[in-house]
FIGU-354893 format. One record per residue: residue number from 1; x negated, y, z negated of N, C-alpha, C in turn. Coordinates in steps of 0.02 Angstrom, whole numbers. Layout:
<atom NUM, <X, Y, Z>, <X, Y, Z>, <X, Y, Z>>,
...
% end
This chain:
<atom 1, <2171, 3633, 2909>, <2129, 3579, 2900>, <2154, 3535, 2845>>,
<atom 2, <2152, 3493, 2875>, <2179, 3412, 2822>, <2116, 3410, 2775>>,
<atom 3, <2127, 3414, 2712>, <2058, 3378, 2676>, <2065, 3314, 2679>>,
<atom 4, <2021, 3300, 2647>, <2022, 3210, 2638>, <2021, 3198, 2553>>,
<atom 5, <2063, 3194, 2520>, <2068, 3162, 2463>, <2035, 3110, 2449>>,
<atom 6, <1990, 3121, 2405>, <1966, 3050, 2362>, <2001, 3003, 2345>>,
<atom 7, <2017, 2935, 2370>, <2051, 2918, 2320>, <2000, 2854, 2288>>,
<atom 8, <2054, 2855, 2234>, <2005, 2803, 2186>, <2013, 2733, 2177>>,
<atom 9, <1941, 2686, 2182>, <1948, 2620, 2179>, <1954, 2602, 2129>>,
<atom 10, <1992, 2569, 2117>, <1980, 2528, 2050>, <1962, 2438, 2067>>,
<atom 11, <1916, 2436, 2034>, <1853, 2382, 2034>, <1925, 2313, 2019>>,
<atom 12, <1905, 2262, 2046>, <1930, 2219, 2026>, <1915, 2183, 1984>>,
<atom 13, <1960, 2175, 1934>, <1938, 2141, 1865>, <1941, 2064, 1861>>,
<atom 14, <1969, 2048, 1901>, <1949, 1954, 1914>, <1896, 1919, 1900>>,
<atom 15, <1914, 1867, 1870>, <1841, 1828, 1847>, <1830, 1782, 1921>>,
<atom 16, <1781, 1780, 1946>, <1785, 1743, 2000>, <1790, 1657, 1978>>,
<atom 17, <1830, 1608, 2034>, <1844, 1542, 1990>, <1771, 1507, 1996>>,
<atom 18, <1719, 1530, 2028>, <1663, 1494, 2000>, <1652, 1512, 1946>>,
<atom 19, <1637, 1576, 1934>, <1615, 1592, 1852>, <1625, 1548, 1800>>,
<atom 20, <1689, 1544, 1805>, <1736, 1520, 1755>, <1730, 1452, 1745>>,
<atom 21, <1729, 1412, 1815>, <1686, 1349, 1796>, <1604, 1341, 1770>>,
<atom 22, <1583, 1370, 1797>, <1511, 1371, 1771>, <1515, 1403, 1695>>,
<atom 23, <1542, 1433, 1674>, <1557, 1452, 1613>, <1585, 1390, 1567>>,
<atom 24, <1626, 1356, 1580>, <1659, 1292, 1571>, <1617, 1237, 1555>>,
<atom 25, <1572, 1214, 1619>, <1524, 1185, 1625>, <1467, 1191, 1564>>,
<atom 26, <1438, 1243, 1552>, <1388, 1262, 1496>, <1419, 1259, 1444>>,
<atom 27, <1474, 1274, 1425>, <1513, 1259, 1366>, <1508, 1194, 1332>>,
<atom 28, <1541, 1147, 1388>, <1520, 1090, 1372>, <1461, 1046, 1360>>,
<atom 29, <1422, 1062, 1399>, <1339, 1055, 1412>, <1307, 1095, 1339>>,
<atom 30, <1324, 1134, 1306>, <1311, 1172, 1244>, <1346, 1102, 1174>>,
<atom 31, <1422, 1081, 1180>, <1452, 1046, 1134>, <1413, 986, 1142>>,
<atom 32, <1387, 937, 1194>, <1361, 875, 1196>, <1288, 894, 1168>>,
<atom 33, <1264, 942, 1179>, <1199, 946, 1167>, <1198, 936, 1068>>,
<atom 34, <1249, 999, 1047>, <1250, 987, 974>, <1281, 942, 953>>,
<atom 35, <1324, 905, 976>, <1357, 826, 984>, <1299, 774, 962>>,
<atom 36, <1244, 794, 1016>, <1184, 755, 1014>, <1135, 759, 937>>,
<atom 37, <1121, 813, 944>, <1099, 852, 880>, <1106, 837, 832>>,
<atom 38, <1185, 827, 809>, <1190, 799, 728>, <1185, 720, 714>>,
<atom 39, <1194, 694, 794>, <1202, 630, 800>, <1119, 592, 762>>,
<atom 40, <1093, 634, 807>, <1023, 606, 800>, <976, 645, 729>>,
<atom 41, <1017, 694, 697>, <997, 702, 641>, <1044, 663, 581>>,
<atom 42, <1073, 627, 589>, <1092, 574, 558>, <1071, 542, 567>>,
<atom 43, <1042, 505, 605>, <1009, 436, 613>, <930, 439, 592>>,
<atom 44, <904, 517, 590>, <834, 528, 560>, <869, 515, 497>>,
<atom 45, <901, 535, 455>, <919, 543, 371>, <915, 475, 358>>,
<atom 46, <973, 442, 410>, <983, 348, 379>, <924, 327, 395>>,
<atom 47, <880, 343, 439>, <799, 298, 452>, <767, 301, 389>>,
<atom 48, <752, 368, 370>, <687, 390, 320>, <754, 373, 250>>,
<atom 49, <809, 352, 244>, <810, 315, 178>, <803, 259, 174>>,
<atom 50, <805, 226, 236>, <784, 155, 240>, <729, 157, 251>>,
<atom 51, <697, 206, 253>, <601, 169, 245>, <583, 195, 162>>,
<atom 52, <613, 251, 134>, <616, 252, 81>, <644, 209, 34>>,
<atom 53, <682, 168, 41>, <710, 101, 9>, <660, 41, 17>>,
<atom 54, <643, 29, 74>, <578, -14, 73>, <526, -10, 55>>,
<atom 55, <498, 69, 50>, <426, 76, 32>, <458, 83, -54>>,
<atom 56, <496, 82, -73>, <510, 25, -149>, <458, -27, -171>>,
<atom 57, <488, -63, -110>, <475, -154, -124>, <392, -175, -101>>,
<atom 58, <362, -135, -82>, <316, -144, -30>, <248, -136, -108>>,
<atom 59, <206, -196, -113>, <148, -200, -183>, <119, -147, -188>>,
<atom 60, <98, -135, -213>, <48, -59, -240>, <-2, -95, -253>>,
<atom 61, <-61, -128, -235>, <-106, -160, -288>, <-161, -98, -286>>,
<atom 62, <-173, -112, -358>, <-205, -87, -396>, <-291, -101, -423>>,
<atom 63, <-288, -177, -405>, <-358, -220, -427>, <-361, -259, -374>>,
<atom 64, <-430, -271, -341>, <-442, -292, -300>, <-531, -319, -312>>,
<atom 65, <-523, -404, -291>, <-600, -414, -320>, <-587, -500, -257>>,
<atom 66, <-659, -481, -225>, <-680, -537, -161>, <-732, -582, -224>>,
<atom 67, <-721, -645, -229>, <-756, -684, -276>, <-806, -728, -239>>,
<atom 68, <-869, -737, -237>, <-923, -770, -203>, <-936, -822, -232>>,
<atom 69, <-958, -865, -187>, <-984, -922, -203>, <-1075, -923, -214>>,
<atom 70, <-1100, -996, -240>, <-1161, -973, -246>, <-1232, -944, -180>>,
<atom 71, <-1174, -954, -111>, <-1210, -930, -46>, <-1211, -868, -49>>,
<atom 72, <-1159, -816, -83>, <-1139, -771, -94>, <-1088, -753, -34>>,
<atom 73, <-1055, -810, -17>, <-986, -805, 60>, <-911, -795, 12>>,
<atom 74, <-882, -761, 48>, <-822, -759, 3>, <-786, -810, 12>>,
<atom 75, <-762, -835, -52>, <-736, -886, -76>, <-633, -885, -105>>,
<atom 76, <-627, -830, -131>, <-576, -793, -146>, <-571, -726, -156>>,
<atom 77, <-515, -723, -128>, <-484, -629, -155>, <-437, -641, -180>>,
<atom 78, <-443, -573, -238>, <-396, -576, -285>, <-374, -528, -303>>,
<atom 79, <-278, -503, -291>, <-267, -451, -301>, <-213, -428, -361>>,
<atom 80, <-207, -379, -381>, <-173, -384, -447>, <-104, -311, -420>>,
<atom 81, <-34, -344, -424>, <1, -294, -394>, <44, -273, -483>>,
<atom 82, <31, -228, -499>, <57, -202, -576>, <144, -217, -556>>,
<atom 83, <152, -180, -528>, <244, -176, -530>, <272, -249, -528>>,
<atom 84, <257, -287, -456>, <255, -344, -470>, <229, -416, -536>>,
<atom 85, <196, -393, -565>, <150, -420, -595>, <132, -483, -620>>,
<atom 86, <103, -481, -556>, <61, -559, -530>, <-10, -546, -505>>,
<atom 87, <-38, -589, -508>, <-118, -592, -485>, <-78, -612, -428>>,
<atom 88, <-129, -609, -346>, <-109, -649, -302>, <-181, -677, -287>>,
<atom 89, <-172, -750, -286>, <-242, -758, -245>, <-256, -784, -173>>,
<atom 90, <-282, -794, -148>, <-291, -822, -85>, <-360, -833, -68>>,
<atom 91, <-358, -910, -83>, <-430, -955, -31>, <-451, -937, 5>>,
<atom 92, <-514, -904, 36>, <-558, -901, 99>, <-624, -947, 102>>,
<atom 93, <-597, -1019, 80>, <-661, -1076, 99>, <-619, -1134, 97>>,
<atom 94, <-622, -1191, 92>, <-595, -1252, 94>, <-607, -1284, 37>>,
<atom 95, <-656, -1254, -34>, <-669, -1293, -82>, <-600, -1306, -122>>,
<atom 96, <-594, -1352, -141>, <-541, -1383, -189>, <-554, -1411, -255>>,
<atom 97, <-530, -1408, -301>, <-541, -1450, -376>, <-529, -1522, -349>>,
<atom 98, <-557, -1571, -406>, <-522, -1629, -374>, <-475, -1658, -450>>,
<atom 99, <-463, -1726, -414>, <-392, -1753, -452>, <-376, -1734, -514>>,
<atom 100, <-460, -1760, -549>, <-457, -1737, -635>, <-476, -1656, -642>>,
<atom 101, <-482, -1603, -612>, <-502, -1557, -626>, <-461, -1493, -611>>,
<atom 102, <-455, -1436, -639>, <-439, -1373, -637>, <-468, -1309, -604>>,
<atom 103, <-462, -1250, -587>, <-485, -1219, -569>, <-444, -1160, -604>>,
<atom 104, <-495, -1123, -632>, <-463, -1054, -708>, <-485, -1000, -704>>,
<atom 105, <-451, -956, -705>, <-463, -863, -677>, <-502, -864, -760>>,
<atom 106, <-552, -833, -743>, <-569, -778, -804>, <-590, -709, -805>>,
<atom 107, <-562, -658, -856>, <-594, -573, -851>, <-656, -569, -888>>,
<atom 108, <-692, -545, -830>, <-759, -534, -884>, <-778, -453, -888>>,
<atom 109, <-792, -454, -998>, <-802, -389, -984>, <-877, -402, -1017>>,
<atom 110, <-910, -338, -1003>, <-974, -315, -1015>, <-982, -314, -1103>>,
<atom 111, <-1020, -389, -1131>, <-1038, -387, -1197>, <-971, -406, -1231>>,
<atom 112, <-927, -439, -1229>, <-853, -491, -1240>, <-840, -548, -1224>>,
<atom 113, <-820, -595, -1261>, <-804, -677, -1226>, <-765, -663, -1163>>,
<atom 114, <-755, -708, -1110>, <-737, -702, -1074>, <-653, -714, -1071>>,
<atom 115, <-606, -675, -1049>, <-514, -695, -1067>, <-502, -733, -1000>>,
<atom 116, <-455, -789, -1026>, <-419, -814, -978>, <-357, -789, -943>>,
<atom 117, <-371, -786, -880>, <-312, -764, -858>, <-270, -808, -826>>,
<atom 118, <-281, -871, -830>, <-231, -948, -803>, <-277, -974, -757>>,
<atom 119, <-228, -1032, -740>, <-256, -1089, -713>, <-225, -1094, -663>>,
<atom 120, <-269, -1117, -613>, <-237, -1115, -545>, <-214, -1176, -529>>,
<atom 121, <-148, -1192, -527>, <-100, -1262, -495>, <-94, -1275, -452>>,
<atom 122, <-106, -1222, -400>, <-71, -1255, -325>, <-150, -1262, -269>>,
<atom 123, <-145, -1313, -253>, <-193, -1322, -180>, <-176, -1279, -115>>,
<atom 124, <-123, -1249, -136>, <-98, -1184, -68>, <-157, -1123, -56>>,
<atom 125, <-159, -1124, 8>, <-207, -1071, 44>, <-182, -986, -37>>,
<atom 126, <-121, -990, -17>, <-115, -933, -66>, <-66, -943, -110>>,
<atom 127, <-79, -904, -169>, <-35, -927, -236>, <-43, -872, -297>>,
<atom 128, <25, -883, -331>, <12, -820, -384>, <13, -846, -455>>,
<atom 129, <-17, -787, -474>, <-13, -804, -561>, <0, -758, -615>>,
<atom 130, <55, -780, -637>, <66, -695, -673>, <38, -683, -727>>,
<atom 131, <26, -607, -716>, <-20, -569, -778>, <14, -497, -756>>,
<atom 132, <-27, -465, -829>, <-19, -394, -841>, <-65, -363, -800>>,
<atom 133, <-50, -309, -808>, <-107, -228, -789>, <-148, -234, -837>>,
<atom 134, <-143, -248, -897>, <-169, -255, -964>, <-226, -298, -983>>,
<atom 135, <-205, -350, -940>, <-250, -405, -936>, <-326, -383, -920>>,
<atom 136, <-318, -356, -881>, <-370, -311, -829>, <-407, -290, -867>>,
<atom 137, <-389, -246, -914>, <-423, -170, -947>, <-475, -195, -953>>,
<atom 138, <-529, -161, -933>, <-590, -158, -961>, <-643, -213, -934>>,
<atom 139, <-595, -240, -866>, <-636, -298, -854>, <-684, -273, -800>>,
<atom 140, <-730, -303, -798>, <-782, -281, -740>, <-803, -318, -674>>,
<atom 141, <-779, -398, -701>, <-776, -459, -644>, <-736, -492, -632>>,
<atom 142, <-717, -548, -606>, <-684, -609, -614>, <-740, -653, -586>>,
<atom 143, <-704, -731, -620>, <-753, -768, -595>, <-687, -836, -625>>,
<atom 144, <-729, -883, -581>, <-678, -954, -567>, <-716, -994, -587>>,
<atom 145, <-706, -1045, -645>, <-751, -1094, -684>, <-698, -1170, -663>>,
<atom 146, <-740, -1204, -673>, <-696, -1290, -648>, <-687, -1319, -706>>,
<atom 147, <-633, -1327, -733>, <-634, -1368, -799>, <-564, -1427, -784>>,
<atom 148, <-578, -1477, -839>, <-523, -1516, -852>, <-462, -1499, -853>>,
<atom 149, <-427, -1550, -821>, <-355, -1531, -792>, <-316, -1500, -852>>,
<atom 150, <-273, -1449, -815>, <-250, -1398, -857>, <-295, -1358, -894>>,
<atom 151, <-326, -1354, -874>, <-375, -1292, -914>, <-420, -1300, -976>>,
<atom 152, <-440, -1265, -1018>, <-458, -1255, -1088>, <-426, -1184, -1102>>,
<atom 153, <-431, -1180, -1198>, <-421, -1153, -1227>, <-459, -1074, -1208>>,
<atom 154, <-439, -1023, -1208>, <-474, -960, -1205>, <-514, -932, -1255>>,
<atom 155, <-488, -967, -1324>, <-574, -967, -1382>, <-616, -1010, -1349>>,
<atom 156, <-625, -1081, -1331>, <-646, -1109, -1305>, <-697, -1094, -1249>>,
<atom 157, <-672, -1046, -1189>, <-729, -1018, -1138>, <-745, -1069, -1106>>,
<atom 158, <-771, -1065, -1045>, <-783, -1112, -974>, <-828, -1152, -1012>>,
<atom 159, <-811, -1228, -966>, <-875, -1266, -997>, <-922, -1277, -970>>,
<atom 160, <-913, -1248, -901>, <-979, -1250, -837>, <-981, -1196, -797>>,
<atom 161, <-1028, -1152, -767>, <-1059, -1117, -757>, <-978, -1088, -697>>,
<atom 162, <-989, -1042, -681>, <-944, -1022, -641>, <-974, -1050, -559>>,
<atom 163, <-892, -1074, -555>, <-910, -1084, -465>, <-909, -1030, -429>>,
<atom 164, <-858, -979, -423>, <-849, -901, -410>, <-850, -830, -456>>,
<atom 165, <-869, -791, -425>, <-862, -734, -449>, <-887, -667, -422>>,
<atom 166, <-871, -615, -436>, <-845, -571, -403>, <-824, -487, -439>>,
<atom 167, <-831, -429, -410>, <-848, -372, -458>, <-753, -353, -439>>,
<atom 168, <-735, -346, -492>, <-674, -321, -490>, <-661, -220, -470>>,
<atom 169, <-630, -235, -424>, <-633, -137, -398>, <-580, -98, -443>>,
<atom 170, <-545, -81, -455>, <-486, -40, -474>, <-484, 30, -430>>,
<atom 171, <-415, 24, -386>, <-403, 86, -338>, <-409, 135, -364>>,
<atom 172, <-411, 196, -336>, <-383, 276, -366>, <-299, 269, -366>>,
<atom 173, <-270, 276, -399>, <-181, 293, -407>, <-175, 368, -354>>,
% end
């Protein structure tokens, strides 16, 4: 009797050539992806320093006061940006000084003459005037008096009743 000998396979070790492309394939599909990745995490870094460079420049105000007329309609707002440091104002009525006359910021504090904080020059819807943070301290209103061109003296004090005025806020920081 013939036996029958085992004999032995040995497995073929070949990569099949799909594998190898599909292996290929994901490889690459893996490099574009992190290609992508740093691409677009660079362009997050350069965004948020360029909004961090702008939110620089961008006012902080700090004081903020709507000034009424005697209807009690708002007449002006008035805002105070420290870093910058300018009042800004801006008209919300159509009243105007006329030829011979002025129109003059004053701080009013509770039981103190009233300080000047300038005179308003321009007939523009909006316009600035520079002052301190300092100016401010301690003030509790503003209010807009009409006097002779170019103003008066700040010992001196309004010579007629205020046309506007208005409770000055100060933000939280």
């Amino acid at each position: 009797m013939t036996s029958i000998q085992p004999t032995s396979v040995t497995p073929d070790r070949r990569v099949s050539y799909w594998w190898r492309l599909l292996s290929v394939f994901l490889l690459i599909v893996v490099l574009l992806g992190w290609a992508a990745a740093a691409s677009m995490h660079e362009q997050l870094k350069a965004q948020i320093g360029h909004l961090q460079e702008r939110l620089v420049h961008v006012p902080q105000v700090r004081h903020v006061a709507v000034l009424l007329d005697a209807k009690q309609l708002p007449a002006l707002l008035v805002t105070m940006d420290p870093k910058s440091g300018v009042l800004q104002l801006q008209r919300l009525n159509a009243v105007a000084e006329g030829p011979q006359d002025s129109m003059q910021l004053w701080a009013l504090r509770d039981g103190q003459p009233p300080r000047s904080l300038g005179v308003i020059t321009s007939k523009h819807k909006t316009l600035q005037l520079p002052a301190q943070e300092a100016a401010l301290a301690g003030a509790t209103q503003l209010a807009i008096s009409v006097e002779d061109k170019g103003g008066v003296a700040e010992q001196q004090g309004p010579r007629l009743p205020y046309l506007f005025q208005g409770w000055l806020v100060q933000k939280a920081i």
